[in-house]
DRENMIRO-577003 format. One record per residue (C-alpha): chain; residue number from 1; y, x, z; residue in three letters. Coordinates in steps of 0.02 Angstrom, whole numbers, m for minus. Each point is the difference from the previous one (the first is absolute). Layout:
# residues N
{drenpa->A, kelo->NUM, v->Y, u->X, w->Z, tigu->ALA}
...
END
This chain:
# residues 240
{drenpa->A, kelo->1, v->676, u->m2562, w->m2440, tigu->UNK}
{drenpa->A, kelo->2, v->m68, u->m21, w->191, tigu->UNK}
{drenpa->A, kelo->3, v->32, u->m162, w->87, tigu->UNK}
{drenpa->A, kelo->4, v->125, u->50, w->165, tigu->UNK}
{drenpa->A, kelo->5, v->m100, u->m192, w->72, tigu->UNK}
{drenpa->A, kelo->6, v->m133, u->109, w->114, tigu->UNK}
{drenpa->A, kelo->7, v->145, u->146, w->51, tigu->UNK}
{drenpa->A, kelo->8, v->103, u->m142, w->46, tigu->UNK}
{drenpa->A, kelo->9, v->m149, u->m92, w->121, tigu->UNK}
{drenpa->A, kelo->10, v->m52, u->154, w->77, tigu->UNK}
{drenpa->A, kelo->11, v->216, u->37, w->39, tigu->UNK}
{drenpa->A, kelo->12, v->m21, u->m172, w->86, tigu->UNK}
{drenpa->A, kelo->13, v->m162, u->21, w->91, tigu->UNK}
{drenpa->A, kelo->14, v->70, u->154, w->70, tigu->UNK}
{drenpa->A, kelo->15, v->151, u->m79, w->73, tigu->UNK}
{drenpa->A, kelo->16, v->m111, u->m127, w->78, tigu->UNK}
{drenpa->A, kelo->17, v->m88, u->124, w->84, tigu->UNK}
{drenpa->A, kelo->18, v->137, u->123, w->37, tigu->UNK}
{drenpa->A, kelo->19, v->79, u->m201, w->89, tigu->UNK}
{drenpa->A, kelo->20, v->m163, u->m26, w->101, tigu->UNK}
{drenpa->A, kelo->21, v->m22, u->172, w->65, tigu->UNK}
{drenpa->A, kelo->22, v->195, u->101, w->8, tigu->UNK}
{drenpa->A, kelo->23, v->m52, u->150, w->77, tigu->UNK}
{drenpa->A, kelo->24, v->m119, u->57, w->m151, tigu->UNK}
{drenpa->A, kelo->25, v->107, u->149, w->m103, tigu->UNK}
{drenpa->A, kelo->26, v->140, u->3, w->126, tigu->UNK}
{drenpa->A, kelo->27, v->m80, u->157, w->87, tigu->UNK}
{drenpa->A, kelo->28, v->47, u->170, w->m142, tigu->UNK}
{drenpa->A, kelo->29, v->m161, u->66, w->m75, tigu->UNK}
{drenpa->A, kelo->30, v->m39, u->186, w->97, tigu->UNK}
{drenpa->A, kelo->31, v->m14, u->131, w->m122, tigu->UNK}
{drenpa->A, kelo->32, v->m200, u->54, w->m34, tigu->UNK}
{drenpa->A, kelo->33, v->21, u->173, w->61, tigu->UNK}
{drenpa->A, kelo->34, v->87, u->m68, w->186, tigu->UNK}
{drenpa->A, kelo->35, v->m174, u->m114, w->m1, tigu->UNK}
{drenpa->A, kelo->36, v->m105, u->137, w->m13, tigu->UNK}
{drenpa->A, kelo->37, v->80, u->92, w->135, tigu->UNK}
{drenpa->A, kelo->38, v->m32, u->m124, w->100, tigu->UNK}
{drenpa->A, kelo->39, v->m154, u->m31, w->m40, tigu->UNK}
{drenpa->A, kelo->40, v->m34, u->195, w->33, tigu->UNK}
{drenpa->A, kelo->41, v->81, u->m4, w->176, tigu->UNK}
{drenpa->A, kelo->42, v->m101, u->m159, w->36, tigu->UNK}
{drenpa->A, kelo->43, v->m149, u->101, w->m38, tigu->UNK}
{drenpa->A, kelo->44, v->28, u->131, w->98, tigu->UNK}
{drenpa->A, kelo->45, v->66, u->m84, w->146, tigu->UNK}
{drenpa->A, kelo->46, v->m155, u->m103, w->20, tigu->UNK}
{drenpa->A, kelo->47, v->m103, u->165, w->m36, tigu->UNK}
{drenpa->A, kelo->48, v->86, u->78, w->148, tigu->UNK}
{drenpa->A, kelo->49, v->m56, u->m127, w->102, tigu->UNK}
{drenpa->A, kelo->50, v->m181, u->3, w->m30, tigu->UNK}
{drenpa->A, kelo->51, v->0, u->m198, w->m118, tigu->UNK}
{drenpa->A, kelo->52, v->7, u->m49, w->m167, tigu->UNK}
{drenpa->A, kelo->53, v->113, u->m104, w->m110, tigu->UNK}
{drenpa->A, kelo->54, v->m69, u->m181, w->73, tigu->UNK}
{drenpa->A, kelo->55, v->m85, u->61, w->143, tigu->UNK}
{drenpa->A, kelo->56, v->60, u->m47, w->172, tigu->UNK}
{drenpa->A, kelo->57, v->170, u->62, w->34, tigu->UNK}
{drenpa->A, kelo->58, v->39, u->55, w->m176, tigu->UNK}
{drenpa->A, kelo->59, v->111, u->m144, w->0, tigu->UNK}
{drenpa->A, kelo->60, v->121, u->115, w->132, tigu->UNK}
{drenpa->A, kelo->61, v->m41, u->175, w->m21, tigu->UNK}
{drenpa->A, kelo->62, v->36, u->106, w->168, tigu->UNK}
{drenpa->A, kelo->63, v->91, u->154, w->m22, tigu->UNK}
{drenpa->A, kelo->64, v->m78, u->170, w->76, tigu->UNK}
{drenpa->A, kelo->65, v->m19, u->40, w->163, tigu->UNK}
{drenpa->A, kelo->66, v->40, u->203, w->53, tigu->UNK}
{drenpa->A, kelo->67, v->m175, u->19, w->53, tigu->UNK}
{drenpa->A, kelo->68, v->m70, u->m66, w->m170, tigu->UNK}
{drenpa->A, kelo->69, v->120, u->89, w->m77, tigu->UNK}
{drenpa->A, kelo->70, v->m45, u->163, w->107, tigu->UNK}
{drenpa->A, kelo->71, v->m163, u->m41, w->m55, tigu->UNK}
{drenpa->A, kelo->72, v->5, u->1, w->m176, tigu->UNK}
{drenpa->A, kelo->73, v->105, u->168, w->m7, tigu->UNK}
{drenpa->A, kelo->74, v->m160, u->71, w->92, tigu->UNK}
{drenpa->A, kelo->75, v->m124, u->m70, w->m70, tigu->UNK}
{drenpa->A, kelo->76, v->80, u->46, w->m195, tigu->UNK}
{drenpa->A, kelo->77, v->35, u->205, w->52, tigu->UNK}
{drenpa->A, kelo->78, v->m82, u->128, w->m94, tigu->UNK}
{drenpa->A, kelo->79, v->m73, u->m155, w->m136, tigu->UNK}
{drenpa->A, kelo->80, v->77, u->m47, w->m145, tigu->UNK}
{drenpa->A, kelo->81, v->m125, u->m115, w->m31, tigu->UNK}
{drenpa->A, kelo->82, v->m2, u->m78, w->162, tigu->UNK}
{drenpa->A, kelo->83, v->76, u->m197, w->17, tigu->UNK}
{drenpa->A, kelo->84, v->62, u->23, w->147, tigu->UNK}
{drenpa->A, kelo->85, v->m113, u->m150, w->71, tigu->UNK}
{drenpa->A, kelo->86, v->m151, u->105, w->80, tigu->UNK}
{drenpa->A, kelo->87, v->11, u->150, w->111, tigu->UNK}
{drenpa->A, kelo->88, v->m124, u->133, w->10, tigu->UNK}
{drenpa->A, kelo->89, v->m54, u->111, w->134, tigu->UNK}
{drenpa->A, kelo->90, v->97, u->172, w->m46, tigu->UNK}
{drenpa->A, kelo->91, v->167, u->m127, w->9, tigu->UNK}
{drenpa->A, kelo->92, v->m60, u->m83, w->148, tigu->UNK}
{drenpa->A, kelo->93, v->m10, u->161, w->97, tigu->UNK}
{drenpa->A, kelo->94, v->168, u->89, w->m82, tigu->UNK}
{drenpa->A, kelo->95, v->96, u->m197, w->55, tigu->UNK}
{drenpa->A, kelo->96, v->m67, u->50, w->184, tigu->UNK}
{drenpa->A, kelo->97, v->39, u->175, w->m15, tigu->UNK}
{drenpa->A, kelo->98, v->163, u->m30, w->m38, tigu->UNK}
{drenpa->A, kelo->99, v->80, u->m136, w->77, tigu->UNK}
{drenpa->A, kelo->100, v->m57, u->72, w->174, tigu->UNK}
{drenpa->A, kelo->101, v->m154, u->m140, w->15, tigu->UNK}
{drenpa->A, kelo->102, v->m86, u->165, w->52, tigu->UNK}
{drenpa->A, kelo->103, v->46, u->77, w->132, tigu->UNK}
{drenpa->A, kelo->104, v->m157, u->115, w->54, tigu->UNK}
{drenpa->A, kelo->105, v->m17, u->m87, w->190, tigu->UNK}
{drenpa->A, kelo->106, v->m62, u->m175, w->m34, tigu->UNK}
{drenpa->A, kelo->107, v->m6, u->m5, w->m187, tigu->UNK}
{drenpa->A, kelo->108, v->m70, u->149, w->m121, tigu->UNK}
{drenpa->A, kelo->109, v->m50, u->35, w->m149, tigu->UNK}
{drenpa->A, kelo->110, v->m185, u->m55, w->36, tigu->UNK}
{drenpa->A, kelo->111, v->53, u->m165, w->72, tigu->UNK}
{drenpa->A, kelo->112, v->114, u->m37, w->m166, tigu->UNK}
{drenpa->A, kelo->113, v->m154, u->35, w->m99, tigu->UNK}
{drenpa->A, kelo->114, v->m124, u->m101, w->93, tigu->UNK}
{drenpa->A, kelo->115, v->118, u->m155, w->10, tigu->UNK}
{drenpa->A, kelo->116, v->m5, u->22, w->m205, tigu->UNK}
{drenpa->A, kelo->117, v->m167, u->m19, w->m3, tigu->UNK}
{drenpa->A, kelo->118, v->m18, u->m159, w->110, tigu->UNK}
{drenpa->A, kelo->119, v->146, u->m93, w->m80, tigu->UNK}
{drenpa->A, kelo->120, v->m50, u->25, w->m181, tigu->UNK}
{drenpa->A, kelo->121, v->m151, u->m73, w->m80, tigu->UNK}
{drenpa->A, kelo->122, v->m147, u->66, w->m28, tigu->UNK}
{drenpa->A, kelo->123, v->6, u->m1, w->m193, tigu->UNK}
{drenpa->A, kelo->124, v->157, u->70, w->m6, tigu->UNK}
{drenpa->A, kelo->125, v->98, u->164, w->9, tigu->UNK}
{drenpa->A, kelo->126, v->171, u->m82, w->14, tigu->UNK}
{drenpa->A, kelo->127, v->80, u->m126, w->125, tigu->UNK}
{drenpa->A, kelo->128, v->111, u->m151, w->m14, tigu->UNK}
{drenpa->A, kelo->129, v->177, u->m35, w->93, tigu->UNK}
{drenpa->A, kelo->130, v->m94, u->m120, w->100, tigu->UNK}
{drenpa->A, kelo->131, v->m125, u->128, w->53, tigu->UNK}
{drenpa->A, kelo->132, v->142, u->135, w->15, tigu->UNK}
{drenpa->A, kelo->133, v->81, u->m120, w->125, tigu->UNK}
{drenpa->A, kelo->134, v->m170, u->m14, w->105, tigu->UNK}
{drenpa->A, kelo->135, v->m37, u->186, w->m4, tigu->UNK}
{drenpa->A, kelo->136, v->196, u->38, w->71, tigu->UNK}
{drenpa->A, kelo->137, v->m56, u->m141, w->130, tigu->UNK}
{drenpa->A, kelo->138, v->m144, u->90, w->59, tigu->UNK}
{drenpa->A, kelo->139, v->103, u->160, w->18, tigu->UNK}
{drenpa->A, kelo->140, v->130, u->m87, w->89, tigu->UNK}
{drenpa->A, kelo->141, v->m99, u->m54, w->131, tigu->UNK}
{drenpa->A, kelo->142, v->m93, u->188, w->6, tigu->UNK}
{drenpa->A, kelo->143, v->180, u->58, w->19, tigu->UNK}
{drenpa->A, kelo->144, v->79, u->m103, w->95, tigu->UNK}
{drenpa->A, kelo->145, v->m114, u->m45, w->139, tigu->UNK}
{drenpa->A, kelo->146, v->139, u->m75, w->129, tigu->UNK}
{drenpa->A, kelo->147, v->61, u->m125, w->m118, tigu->UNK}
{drenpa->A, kelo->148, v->m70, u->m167, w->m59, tigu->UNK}
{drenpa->A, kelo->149, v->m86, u->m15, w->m184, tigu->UNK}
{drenpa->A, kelo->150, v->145, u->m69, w->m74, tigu->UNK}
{drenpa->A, kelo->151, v->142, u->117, w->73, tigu->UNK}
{drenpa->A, kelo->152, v->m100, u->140, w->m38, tigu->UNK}
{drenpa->A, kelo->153, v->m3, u->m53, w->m180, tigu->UNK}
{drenpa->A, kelo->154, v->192, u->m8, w->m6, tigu->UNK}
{drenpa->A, kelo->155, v->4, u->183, w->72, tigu->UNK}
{drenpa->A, kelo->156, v->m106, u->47, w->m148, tigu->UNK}
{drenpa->A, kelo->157, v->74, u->m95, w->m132, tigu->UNK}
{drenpa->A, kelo->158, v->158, u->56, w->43, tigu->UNK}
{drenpa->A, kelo->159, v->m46, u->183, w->m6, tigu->UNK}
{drenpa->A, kelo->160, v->m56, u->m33, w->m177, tigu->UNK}
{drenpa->A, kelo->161, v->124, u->m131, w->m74, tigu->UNK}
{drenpa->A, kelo->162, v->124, u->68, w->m146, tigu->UNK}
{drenpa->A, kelo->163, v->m106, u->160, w->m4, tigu->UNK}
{drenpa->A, kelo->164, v->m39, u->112, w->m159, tigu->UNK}
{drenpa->A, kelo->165, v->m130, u->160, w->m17, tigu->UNK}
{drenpa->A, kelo->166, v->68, u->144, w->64, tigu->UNK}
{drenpa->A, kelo->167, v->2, u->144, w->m161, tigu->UNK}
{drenpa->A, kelo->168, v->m18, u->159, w->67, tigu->UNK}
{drenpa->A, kelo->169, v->75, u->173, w->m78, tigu->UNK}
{drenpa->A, kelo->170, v->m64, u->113, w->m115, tigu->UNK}
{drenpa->A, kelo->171, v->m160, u->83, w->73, tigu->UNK}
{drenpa->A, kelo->172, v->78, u->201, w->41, tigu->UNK}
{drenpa->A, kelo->173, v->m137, u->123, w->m20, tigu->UNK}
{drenpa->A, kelo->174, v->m33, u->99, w->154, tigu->UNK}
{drenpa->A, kelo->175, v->1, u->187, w->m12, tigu->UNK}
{drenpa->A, kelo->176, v->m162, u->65, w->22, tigu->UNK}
{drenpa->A, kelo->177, v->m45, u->192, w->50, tigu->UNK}
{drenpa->A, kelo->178, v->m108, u->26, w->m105, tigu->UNK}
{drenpa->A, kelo->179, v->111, u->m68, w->m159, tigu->UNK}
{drenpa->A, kelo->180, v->155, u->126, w->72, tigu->UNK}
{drenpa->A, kelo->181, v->m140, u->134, w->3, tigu->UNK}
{drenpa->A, kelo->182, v->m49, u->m4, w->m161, tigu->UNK}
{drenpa->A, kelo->183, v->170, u->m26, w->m81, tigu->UNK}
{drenpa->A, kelo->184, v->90, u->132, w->85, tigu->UNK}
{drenpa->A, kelo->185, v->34, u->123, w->m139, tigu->UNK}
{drenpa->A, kelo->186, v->27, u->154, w->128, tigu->UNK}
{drenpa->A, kelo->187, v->m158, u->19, w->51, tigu->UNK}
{drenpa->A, kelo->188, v->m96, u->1, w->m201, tigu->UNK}
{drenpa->A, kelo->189, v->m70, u->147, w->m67, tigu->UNK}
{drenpa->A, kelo->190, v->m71, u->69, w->m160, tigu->UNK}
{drenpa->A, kelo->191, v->37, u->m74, w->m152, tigu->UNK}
{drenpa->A, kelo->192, v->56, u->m154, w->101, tigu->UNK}
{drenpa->A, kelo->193, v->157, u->95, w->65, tigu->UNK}
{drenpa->A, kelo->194, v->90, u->48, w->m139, tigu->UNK}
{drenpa->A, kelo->195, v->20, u->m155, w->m47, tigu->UNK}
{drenpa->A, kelo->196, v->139, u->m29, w->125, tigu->UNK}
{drenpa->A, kelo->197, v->161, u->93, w->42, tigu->UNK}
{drenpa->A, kelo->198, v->32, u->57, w->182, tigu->UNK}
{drenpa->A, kelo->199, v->97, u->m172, w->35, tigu->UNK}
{drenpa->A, kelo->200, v->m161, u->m104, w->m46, tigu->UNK}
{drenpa->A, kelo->201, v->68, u->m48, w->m183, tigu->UNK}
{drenpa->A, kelo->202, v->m117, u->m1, w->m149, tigu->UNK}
{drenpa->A, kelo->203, v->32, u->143, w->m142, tigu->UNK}
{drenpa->A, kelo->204, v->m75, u->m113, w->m133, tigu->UNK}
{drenpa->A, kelo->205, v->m64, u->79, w->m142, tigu->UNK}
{drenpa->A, kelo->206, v->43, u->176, w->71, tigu->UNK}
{drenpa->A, kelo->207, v->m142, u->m39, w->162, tigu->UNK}
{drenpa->A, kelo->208, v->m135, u->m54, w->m112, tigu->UNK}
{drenpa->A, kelo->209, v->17, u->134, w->m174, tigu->UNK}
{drenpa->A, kelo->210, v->m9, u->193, w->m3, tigu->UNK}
{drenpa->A, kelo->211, v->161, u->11, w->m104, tigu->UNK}
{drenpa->A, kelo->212, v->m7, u->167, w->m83, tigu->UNK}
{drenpa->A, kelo->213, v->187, u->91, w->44, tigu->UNK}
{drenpa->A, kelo->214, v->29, u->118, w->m140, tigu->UNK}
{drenpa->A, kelo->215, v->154, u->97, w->66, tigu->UNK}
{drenpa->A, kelo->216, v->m110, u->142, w->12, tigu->UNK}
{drenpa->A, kelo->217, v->11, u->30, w->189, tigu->UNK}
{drenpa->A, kelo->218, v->m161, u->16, w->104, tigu->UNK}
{drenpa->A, kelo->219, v->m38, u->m154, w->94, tigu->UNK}
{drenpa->A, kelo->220, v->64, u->m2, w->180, tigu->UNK}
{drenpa->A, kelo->221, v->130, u->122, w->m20, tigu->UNK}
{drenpa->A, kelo->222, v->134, u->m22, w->111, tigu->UNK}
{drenpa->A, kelo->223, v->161, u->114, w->m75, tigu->UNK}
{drenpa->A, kelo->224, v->m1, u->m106, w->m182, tigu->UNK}
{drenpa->A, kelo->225, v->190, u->22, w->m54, tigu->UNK}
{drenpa->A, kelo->226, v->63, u->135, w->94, tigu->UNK}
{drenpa->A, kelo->227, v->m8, u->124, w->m151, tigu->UNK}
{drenpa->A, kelo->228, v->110, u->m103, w->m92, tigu->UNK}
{drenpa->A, kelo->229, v->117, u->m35, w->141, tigu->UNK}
{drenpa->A, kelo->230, v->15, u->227, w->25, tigu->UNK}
{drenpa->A, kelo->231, v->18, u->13, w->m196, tigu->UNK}
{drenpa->A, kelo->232, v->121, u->m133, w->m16, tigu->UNK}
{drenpa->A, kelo->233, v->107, u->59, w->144, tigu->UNK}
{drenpa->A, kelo->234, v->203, u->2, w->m36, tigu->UNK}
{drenpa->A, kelo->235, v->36, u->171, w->m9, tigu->UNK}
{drenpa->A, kelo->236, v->124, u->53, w->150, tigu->UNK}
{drenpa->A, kelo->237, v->185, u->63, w->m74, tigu->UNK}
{drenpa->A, kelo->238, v->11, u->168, w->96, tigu->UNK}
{drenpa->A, kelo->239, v->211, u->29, w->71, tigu->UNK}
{drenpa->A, kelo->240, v->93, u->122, w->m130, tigu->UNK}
END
């Protein structure tokens, strides 16, 4: 038999405790799977902002802004393997491209490129948000030349903020004269022409085999059948 002595202390000691400190067990016990949720969104809100669980604002995570988040779509288009974190320089130029950062006058396509290779580091083939936000500042001030620094960042930022990549259409293939040349059935000869009917349309089999005809008619004759239509004429009742 067990002694119920030691059950009986450790009922006590617990009420001792449960006197000297009230709030323990009064808050309901979260179910595991609503933990790890959180502990997933945690992760990813302090991965959005650039820190790490117990690095320096981890503690209050910051949600997205719409350039980071403008960002990111660029920077993860046309890369399934891409984090979303680093942008590289074929993103760089399509972001410019197409949220009108490029306009032809002050900025081109030349400037956007050279910018991308003074922001970035040297090692590197990608660039940060950090650097992304110092390349748009050096544009800014390229475009904008009447405004200050910081209101010509605004102007840019706001031309970008909320933005996603632009997909373009199915390519349509352009009709070339030579192509319509060569597949214009009218104008084949030889062997090549008998393949096709006088609308254009294949014969098949017929345009590629000599199919013997056995009805015993010479080949090309024109009249085939009108014998049989004079034999088999209805004979004419003549008036009594």
């Amino acid at each position: 038999m067990f002694c119920s002595f030691p059950l009986r202390d450790n009922v006590d000691d617990f009420k001792v405790q449960t006197a000297k400190h009230p709030n323990i067990g009064s808050a309901p016990l979260r179910p595991h799977s609503e933990q790890s949720k959180d502990r997933v969104s945690k992760r990813l809100s302090t991965e959005s902002n650039g820190t790490s669980e117990g690095g320096v604002g981890s503690s209050t995570p910051v949600e997205l802004t719409a350039l980071e988040e403008a960002f990111r779509r660029f920077a993860i288009h046309g890369d399934t393997r891409a984090t979303g974190k680093e942008m590289h320089g074929k993103n760089w130029s399509k972001l410019c491209k197409d949220c009108g950062v490029i306009d032809g006058k002050n900025i081109t396509l030349t400037d956007v490129d050279i910018v991308f290779s003074k922001v970035k580091k040297k090692s590197c083939r990608n660039i940060t948000y950090d650097e992304f936000k110092a390349g748009l500042g050096e544009l800014a001030r390229k475009k904008y030349k009447d405004k200050s620094g910081e209101e010509a960042e605004a102007e840019v930022f706001k031309l970008i903020e909320g933005k996603s990549p632009i997909i373009s259409g199915v390519t349509r293939a352009v009709a070339s004269p030579t192509v319509s040349r060569l597949t214009d059935t009218t104008k084949f000869t030889g062997s090549h022409k008998e393949r096709f009917d006088l609308t254009g349309r294949g014969k098949g089999k017929a345009g590629r085999e000599d199919i013997v005809d056995n009805s015993g008619y010479v080949s090309g004759y024109k009249h085939r059948g009108t014998y049989e239509k004079k034999v088999n004429k209805p004979a004419v009742g003549k008036p009594m």
